[in-house]
C-alpha positions as CSV (number, residue, x, y, z in Angstrom):
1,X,111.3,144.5,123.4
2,X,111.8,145.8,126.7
3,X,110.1,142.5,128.4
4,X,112.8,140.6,126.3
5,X,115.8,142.4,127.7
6,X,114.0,142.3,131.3
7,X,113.7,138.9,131.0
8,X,117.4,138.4,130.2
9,X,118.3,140.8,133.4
10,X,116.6,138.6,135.8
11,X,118.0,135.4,134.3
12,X,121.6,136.8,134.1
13,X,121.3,138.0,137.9
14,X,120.1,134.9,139.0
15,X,123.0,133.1,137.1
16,X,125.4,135.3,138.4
17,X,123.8,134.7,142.4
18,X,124.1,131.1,142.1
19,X,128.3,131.0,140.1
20,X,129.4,133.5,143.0
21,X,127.5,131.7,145.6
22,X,129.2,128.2,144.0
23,X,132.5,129.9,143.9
24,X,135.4,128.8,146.9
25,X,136.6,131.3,148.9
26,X,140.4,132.4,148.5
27,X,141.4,131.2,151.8
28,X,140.1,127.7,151.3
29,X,143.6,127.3,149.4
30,X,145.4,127.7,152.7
31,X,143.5,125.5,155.0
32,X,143.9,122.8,152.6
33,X,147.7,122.8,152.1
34,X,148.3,123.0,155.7
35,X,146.2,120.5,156.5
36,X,148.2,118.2,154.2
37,X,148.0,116.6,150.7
38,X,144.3,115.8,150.7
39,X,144.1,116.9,147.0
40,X,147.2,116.3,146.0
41,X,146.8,114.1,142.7
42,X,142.8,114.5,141.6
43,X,141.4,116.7,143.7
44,X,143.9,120.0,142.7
45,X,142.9,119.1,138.7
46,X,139.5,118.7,139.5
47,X,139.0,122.1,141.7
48,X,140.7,123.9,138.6
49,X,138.5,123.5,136.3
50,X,135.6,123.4,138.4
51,X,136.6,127.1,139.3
52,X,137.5,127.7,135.5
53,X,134.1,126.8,134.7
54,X,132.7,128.9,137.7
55,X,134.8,131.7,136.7
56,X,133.4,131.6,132.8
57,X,130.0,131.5,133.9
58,X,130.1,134.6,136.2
59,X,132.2,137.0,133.7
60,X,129.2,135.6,131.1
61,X,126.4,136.4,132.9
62,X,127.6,139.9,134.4
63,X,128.9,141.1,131.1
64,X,124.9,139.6,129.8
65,X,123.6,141.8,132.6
66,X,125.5,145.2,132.4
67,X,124.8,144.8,128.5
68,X,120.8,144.1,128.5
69,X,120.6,146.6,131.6
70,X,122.6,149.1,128.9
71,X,119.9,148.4,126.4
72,X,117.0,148.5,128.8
73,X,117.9,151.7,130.2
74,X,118.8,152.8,126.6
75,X,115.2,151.8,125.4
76,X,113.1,153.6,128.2
C-alpha cells in the first residue's frame, strides 16, 4: 500500500514540476500589451485556456500530492 501512494507522490510532483515550469510569468501580460496588439484576436483566446488548462493541472496534482503524502505519512 505504501509503494502505491509513493508511487502516486512522485508522479504528482513531477506533474506538478512540469504545469508550474509550463506556466507564463505574470509580467509577460505587460510586455505584450505594450509592445502592441500582437495577440489581439487569437492569440489572447488561445493563452486563456492554455493557462486554464495549466492552472487545472497544477491545483490537481498538488491537492493528489498533499493527499497521498497525508495517507503515506498516515500509514507509517
Amino acid at each position: 500500500m505504501s509503494t502505491v501512494f509513493t508511487v502516486l507522490i512522485i508522479v504528482s510532483s513531477l506533474i506538478l514540476i512540469a504545469s508550474i515550469l509550463l506556466q507564463s510569468g505574470k509580467s509577460a501580460g505587460l510586455s505584450g500589451s505594450i509592445a502592441g496588439g500582437a495577440e489581439s484576436l487569437w492569440g489572447k483566446n488561445k493563452g486563456r485556456s492554455y493557462e486554464a488548462i495549466l492552472s487545472k493541472v497544477t491545483t490537481a496534482s498538488a491537492i493528489i500530492f498533499i493527499l497521498s503524502a497525508l495517507v503515506l505519512a498516515a500509514i507509517q
